[in-house]
Structures are given as structure tokens and as C-alpha cells.
FIDREN-881365 format. One record per residue: x, y, z of N, C-alpha, C, CB in turn; residue in one letter. Coordinates in steps of 0.1 Angstrom, whole numbers, padded with zeros to 4 digits, always signed. Glycine has a CB too. Layout:
N
XYZXYZXYZXYZA ...
This chain:
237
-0025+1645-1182-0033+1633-1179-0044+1636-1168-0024+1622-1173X -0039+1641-1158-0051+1649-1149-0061+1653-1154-0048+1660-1143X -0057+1667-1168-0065+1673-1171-0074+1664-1185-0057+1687-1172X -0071+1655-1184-0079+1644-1197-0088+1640-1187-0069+1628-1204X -0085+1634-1173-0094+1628-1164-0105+1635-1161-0087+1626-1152X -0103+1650-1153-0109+1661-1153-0121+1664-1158-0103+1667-1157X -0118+1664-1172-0126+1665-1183-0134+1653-1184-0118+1667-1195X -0135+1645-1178-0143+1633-1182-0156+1635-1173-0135+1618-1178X -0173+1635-1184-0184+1638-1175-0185+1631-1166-0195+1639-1180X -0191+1634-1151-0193+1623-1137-0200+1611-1142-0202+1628-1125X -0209+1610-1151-0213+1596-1150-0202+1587-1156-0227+1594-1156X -0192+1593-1167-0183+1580-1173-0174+1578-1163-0175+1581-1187X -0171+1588-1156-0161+1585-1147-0169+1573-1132-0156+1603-1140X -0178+1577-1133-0187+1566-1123-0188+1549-1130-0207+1572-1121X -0191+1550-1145-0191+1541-1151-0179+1532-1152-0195+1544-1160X -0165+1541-1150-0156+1533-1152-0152+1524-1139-0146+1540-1158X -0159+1535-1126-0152+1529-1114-0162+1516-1117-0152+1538-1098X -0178+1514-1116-0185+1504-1115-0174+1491-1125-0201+1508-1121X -0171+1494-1136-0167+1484-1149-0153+1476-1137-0160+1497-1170X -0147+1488-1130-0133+1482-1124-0137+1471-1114-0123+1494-1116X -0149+1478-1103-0151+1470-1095-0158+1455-1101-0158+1477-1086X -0165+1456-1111-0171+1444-1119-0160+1437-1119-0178+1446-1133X -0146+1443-1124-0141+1428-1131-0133+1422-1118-0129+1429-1147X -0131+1431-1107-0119+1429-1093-0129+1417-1091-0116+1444-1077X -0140+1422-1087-0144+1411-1078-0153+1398-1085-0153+1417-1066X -0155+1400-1103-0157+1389-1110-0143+1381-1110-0163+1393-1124X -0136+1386-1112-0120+1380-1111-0121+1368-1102-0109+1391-1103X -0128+1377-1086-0124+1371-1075-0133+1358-1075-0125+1380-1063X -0142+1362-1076-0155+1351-1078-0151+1339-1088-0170+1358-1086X -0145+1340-1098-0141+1325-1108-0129+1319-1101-0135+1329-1126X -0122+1329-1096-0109+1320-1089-0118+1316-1079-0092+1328-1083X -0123+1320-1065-0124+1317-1056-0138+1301-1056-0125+1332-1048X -0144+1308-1067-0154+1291-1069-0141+1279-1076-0173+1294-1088X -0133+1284-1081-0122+1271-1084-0119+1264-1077-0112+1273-1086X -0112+1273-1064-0111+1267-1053-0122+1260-1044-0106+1275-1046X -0129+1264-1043-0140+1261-1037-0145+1245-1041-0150+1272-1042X -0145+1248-1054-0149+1235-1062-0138+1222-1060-0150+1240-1080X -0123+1224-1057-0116+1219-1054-0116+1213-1041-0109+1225-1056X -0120+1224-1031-0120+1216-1015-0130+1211-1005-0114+1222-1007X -0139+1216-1015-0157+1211-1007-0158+1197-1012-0175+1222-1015X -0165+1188-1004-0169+1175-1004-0180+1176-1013-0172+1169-0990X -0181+1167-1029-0189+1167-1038-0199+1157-1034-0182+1164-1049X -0200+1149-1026-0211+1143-1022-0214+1135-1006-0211+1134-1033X -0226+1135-1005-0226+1133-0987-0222+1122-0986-0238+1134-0979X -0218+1121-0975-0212+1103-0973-0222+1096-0973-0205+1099-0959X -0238+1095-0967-0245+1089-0972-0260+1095-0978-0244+1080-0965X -0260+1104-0969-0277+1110-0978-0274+1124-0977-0296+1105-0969X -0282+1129-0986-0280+1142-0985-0294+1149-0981-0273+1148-0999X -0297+1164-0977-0310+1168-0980-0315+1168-0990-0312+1175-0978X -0330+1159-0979-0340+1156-0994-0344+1171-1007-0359+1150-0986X -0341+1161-1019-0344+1172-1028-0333+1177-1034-0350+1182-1022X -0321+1179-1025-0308+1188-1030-0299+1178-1035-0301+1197-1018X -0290+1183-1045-0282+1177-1053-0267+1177-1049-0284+1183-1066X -0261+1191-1042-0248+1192-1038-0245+1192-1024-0243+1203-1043X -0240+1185-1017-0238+1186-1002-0235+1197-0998-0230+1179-0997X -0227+1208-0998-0226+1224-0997-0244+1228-1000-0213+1231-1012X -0247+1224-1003-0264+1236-1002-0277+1228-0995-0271+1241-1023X -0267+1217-0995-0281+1206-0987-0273+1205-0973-0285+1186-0995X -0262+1206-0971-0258+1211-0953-0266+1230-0950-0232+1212-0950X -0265+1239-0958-0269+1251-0957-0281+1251-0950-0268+1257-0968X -0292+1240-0959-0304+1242-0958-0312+1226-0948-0309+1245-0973X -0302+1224-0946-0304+1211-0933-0313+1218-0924-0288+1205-0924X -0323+1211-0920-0332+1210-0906-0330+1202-0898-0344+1206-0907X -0327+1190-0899-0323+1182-0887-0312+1173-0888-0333+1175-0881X -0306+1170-0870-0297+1164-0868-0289+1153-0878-0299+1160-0858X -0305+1143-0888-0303+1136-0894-0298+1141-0910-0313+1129-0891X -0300+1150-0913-0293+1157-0927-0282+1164-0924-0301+1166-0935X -0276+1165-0911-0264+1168-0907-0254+1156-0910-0264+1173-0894X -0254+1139-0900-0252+1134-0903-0252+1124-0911-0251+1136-0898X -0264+1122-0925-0264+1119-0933-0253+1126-0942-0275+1119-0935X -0251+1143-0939-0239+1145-0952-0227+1148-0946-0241+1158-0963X -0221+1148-0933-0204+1146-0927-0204+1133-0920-0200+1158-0913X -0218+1130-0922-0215+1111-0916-0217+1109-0904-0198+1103-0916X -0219+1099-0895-0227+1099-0886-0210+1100-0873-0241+1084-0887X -0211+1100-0860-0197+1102-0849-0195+1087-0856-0198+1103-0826X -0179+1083-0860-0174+1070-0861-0172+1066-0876-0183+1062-0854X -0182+1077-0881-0179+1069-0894-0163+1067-0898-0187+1076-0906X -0166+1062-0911-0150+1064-0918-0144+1071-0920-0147+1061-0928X -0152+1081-0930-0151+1090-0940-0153+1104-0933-0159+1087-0951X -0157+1105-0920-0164+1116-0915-0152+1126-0910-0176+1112-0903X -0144+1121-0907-0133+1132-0904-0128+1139-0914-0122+1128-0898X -0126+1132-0930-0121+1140-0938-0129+1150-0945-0115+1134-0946X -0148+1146-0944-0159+1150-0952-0156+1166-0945-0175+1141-0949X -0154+1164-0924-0157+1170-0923-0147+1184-0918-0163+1163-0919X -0137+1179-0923-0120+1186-0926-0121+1197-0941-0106+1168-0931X -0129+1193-0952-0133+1197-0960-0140+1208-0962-0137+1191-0962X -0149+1204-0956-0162+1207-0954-0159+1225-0951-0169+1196-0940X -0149+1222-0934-0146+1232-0930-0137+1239-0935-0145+1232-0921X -0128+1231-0944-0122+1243-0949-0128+1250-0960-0111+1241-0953X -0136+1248-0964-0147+1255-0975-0153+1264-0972-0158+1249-0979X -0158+1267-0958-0165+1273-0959-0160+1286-0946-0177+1264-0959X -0149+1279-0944-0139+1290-0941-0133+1301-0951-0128+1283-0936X -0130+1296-0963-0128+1304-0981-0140+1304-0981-0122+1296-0995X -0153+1303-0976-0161+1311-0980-0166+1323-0973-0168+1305-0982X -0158+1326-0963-0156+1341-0959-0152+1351-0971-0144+1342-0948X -0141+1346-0977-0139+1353-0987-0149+1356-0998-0129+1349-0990X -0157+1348-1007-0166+1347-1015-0177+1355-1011-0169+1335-1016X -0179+1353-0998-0193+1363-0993-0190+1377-0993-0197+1360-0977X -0176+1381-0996-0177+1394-1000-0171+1397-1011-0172+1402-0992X -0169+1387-1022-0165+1386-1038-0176+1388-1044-0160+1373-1043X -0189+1376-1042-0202+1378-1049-0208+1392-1044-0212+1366-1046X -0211+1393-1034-0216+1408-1033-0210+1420-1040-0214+1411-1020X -0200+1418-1037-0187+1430-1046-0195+1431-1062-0165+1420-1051X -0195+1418-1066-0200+1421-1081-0218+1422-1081-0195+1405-1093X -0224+1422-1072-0236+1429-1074-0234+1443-1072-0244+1424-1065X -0225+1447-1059-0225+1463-1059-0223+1467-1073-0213+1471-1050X -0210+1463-1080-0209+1468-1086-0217+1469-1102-0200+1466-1083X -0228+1458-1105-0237+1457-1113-0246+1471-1110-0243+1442-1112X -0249+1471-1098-0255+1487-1096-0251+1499-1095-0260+1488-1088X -0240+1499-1095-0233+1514-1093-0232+1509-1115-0210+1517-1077X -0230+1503-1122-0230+1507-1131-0245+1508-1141-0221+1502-1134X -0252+1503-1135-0269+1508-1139-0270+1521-1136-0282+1500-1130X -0268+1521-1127-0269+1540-1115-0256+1550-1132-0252+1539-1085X -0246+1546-1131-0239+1552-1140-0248+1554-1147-0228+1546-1146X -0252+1542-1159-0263+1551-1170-0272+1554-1171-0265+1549-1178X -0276+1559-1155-0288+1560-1160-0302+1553-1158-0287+1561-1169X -0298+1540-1154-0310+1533-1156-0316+1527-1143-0307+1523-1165X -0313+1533-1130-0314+1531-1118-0311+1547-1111-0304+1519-1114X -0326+1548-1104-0322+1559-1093-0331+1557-1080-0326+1576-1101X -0327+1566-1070-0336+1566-1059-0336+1558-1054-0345+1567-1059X -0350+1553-1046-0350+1540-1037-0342+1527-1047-0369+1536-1032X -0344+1529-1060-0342+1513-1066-0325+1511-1063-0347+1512-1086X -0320+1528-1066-0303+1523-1065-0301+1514-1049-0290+1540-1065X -0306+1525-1041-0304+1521-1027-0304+1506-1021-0313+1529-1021X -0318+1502-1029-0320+1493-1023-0308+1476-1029-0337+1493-1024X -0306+1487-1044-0297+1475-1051-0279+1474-1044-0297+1480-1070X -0278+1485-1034-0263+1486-1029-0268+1479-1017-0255+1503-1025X -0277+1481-1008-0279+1477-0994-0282+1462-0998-0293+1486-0985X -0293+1459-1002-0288+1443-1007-0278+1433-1006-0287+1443-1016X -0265+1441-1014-0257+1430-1010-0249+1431-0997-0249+1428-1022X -0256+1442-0991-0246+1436-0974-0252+1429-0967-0242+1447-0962X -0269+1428-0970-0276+1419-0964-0273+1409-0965-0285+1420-0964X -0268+1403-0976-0265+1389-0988-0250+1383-0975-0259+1397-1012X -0242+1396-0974-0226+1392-0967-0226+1390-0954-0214+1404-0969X -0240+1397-0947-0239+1398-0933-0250+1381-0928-0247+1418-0928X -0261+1380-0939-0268+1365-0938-0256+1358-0935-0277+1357-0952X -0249+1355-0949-0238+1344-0950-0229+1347-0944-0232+1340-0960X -0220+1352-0933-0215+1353-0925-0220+1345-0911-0213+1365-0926X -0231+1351-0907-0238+1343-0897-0241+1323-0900-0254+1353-0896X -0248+1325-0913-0248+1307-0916-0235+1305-0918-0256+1301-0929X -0225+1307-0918-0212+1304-0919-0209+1295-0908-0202+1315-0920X -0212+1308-0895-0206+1306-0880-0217+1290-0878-0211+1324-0867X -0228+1293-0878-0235+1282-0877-0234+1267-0883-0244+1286-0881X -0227+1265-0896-0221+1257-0903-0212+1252-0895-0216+1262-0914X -0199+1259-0891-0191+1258-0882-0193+1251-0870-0188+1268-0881X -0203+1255-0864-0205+1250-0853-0213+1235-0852-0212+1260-0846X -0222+1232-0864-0228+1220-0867-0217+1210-0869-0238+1221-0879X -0207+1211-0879-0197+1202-0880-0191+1199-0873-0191+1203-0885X -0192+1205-0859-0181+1200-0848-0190+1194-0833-0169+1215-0843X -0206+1194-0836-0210+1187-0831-0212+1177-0829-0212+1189-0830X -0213+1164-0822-0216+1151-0827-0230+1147-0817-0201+1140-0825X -0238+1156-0806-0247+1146-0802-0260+1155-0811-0248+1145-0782X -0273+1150-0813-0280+1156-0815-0287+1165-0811-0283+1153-0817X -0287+1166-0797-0295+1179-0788-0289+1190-0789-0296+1179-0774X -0275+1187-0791-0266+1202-0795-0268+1207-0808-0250+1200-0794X -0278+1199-0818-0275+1206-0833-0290+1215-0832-0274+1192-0848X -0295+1211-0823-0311+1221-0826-0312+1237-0824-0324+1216-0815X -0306+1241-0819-0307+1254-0822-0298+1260-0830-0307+1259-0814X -0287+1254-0835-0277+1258-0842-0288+1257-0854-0262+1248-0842X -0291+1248-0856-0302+1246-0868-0311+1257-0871-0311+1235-0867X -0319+1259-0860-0328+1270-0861-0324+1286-0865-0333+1271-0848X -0310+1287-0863-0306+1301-0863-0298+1297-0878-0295+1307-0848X -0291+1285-0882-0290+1285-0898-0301+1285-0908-0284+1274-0902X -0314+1279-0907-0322+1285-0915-0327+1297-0913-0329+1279-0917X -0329+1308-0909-0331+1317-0906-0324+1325-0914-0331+1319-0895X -0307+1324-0912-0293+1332-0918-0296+1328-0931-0276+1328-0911X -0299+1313-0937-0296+1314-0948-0307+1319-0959-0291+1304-0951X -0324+1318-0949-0335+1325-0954-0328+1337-0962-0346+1331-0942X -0328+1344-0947-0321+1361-0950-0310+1362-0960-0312+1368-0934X -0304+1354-0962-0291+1355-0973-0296+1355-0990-0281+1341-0971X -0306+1339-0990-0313+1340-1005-0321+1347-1006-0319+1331-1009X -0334+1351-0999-0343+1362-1001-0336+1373-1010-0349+1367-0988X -0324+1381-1002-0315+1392-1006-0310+1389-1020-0303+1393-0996X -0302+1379-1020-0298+1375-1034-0313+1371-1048-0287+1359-1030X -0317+1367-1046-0331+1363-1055-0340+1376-1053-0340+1348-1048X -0345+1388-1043-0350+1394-1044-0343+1406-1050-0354+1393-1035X -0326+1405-1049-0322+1416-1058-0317+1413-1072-0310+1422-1051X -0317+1401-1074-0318+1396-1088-0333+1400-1097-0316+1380-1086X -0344+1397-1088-0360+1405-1099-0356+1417-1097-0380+1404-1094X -0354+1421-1086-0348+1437-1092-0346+1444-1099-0342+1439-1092X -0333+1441-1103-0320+1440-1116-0330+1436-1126-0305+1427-1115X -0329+1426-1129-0340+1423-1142-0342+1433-1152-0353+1422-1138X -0351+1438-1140-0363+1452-1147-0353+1460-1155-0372+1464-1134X -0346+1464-1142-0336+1476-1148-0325+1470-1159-0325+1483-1133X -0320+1459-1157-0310+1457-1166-0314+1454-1178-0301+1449-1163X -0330+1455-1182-0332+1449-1194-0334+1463-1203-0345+1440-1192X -0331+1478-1199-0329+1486-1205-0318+1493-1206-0335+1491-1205X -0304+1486-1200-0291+1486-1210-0289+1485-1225-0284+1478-1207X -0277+1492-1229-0276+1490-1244-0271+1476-1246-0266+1499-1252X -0271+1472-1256-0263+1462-1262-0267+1449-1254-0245+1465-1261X -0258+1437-1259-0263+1424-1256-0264+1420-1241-0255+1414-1264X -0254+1431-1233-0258+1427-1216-0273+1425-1209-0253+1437-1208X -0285+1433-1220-0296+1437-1215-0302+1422-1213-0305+1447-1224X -0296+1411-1222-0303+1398-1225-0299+1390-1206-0294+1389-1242X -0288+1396-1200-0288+1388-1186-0302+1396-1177-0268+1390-1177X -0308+1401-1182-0319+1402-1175-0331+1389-1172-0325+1413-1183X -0326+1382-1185-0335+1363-1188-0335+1360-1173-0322+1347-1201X -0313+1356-1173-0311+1345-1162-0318+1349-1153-0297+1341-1157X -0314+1363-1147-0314+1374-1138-0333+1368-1132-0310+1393-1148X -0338+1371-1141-0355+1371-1140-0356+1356-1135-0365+1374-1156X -0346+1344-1141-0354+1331-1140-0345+1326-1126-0352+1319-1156X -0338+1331-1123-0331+1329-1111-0344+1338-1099-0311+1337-1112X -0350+1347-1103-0359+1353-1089-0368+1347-1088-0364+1366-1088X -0371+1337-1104-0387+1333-1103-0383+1317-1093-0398+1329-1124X -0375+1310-1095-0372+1306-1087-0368+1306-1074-0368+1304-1090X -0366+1311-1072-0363+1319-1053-0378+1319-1050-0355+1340-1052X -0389+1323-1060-0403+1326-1054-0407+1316-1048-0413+1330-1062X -0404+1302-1063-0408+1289-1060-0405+1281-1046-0402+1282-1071X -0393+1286-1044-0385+1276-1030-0394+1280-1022-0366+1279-1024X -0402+1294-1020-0413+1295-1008-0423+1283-1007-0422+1308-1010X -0424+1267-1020-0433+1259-1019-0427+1250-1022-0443+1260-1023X -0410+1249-1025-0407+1238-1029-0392+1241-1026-0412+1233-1043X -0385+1239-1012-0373+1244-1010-0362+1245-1017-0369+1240-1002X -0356+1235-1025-0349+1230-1035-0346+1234-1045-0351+1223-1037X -0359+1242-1050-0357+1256-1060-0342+1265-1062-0368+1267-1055X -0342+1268-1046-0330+1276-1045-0319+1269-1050-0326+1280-1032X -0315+1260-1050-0306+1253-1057-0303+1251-1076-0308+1241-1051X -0316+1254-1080-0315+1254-1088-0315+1269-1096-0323+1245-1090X -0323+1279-1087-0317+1296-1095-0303+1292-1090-0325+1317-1085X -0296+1288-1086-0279+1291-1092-0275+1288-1104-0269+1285-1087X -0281+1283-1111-0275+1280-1127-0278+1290-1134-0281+1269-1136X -0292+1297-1134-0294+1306-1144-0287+1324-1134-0316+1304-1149X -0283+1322-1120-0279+1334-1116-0259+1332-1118-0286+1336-1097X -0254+1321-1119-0243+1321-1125-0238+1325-1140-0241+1312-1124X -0246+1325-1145-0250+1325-1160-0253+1342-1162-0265+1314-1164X -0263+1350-1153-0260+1362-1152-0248+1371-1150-0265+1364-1145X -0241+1364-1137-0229+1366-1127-0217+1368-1141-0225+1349-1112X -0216+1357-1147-0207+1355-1160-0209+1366-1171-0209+1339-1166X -0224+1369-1177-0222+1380-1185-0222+1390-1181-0229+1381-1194X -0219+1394-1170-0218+1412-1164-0203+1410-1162-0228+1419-1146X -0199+1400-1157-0180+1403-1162-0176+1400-1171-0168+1398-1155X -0185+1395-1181-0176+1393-1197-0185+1417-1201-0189+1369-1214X -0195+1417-1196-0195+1429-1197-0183+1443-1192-0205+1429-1193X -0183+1438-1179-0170+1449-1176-0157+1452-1185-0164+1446-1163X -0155+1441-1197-0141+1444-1201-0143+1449-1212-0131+1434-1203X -0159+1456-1212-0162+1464-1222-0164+1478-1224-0170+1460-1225X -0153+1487-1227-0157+1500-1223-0164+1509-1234-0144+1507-1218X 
């Protein structure tokens, strides 16, 4: 068995580690959005940020005190202790996720780099990427954290300032390594080359949110839709 292994040229042996890590941490990513989807508050208690559709991405991208408590509710409300019991436990499991989704970008690039279809600055920049992606959302995490447990408004303004900033730095990374990918993944074999579409319409979006914030919300459909055919790809050897 050794000597079967042995014998296997370095790039399939590289390809198989990328295919493993694809499905560990696609794995992790469908269960952990399950959950996710289970314990995050589906809608703001009463307004959400203008433009945005899910309270999880319109607290991310909140500016002021008033789209804080428009979506955990204002001190007193009714509903605001459980929105905001929720809330935090969400995005506490989302420690974990911030290094699930990344996982399956590394590993989308270490298997481009396998065949071939990524070298040099482009691999580099497609591994370094996603720590930038884990280390943004880690910081807007902490910040998240801290907004929900404030209740006067003078205390949310800088917390604010330093969450849009973290979550700039987080999408840029994700949407700028998605055009990326694109390019390269559109000269894989077989039908995976076609997630180069979402891949592309998820970055052209990210461009857009530079004039219309809200955008970002919407490249998650077509970058989920990527995310999903590279681990229906990994169980392909």
C-alpha cells in the first residue's frame, strides 16, 4: 500500500489532499449554515438596514445606533432579549464558520494549483485570501458582540466604525478572491469549469456594493451556488 501511494505523481497526490480538504470543510459549511439558519433571528424586530433583506447582514453592515436598535430592538423592548440571545449565539457558531468557509476556498486552490491551472503570485494570493476573509470576520464578530450588549448610543459609535471597516476587509477578500477563481476555474475539465458563472457574478457584485451597499447581500446567492458545486466536485475523483 505504501508502495501504491509512493508511486502516485505529486500533483495527484496534491489533488487528492485539495479534493479531502474540499469535502471536510464543505461538509462543515452545510451543517454549520443549518445551524446557523436555525438560531439566528430571521427578521428585525422592527426595521432592518436600509436595503438589506436578512438581519444577520444588515446588523454586519449597520452604521448607526438606529439600525442597531431597529434590528435587536430598542433597551425595553419585548422581544429584544431573545432577538438579542440569538443573535449572540449565532454569531458565536460563527467563529466556527469563519474557518469552514475559508477551509473550502483554500482548498478550491490548492486544487487548481494541483492541475495546473494556478501558479505563482495567483496561487499565493488565492491561499492568503482566505485568512484575510477569517481574520476580517473574527474582528466584526468581536464588534457584533460588543454592539449587542450595548444599550446607550454614544457607546455604539466606535464599535461601529471599527465594524465596517472589519467587514469591508472581510468582503473585499471574499468577492475579490472569487473574480479571481473565475478566470482560473474556467479552465478546469469537465462541468466544474461552469462555477466560474456564479463565481464571476458574485465579484461583479461585490464591485457594485462600492455604489450600492446591498449588493453584497445579494453576491451570496450566486457565491453559494459556487461554494455547492466545488463540493458536489470533490466527491469526484
Amino acid at each position: 500500500m505504501g508502495m501504491r501511494h509512493q508511486s502516485l505523481p505529486v500533483n495527484r497526490i496534491r489533488e487528492r489532499c485539495a479534493l479531502w480538504v474540499l469535502r471536510i470543510a464543505g461538509s462543515a459549511v452545510v451543517a454549520l449554515y443549518v445551524v446557523l439558519a436555525a438560531v439566528l433571528p430571521t427578521r428585525p424586530v422592527t426595521d432592518n438596514t436600509p436595503g438589506f433583506m436578512t438581519p444577520v447582514l444588515g446588523f454586519e453592515l449597520a452604521s448607526e445606533p438606529a439600525h442597531v436598535f431597529g434590528i435587536l430592538g430598542a433597551p425595553g423592548a419585548a422581544t429584544r432579549d431573545e432577538t438579542v440571545r440569538r443573535m449572540d449565539l449565532g454569531n458565536r457558531i460563527d467563529f466556527l464558520f469563519m474557518v469552514a468557509y475559508p477551509a473550502l476556498f483554500v482548498g478550491i486552490g490548492l486544487l487548481l494549483a494541483a492541475q495546473g491551472h494556478v501558479r505563482g503570485w495567483v496561487r499565493l494570493v488565492l491561499l492568503v485570501l482566505p485568512v484575510v476573509m477569517t481574520v476580517g470576520d473574527a474582528l466584526e464578530n468581536r464588534e457584533l458582540l460588543v454592539l449587542s450588549a450595548a444599550t446607550e448610543p454614544s457607546l455604539m459609535v466606535e464599535p461601529l466604525l471599527r465594524l465596517r471597516l472589519f467587514t469591508v476587509i472581510k468582503w473585499a477578500a471574499i468577492y475579490g478572491w472569487s473574480g479571481l477563481v473565475a478566470v482560473h476555474v474556467w479552465r478546469a475539465a469537465g462541468w466544474w469549469r461552469w462555477s466560474a458563472l456564479p463565481f464571476a457574478m458574485a465579484a461583479a457584485l461585490g464591485v457594485v456594493s462600492l455604489i450600492h451597499l446591498p449588493a453584497i447581500e445579494y453576491g451570496m446567492f450566486p457565491l453559494a451556488v459556487a461554494w455547492l458545486m466545488a463540493y458536489i466536485r470533490s466527491f469526484q475523483t
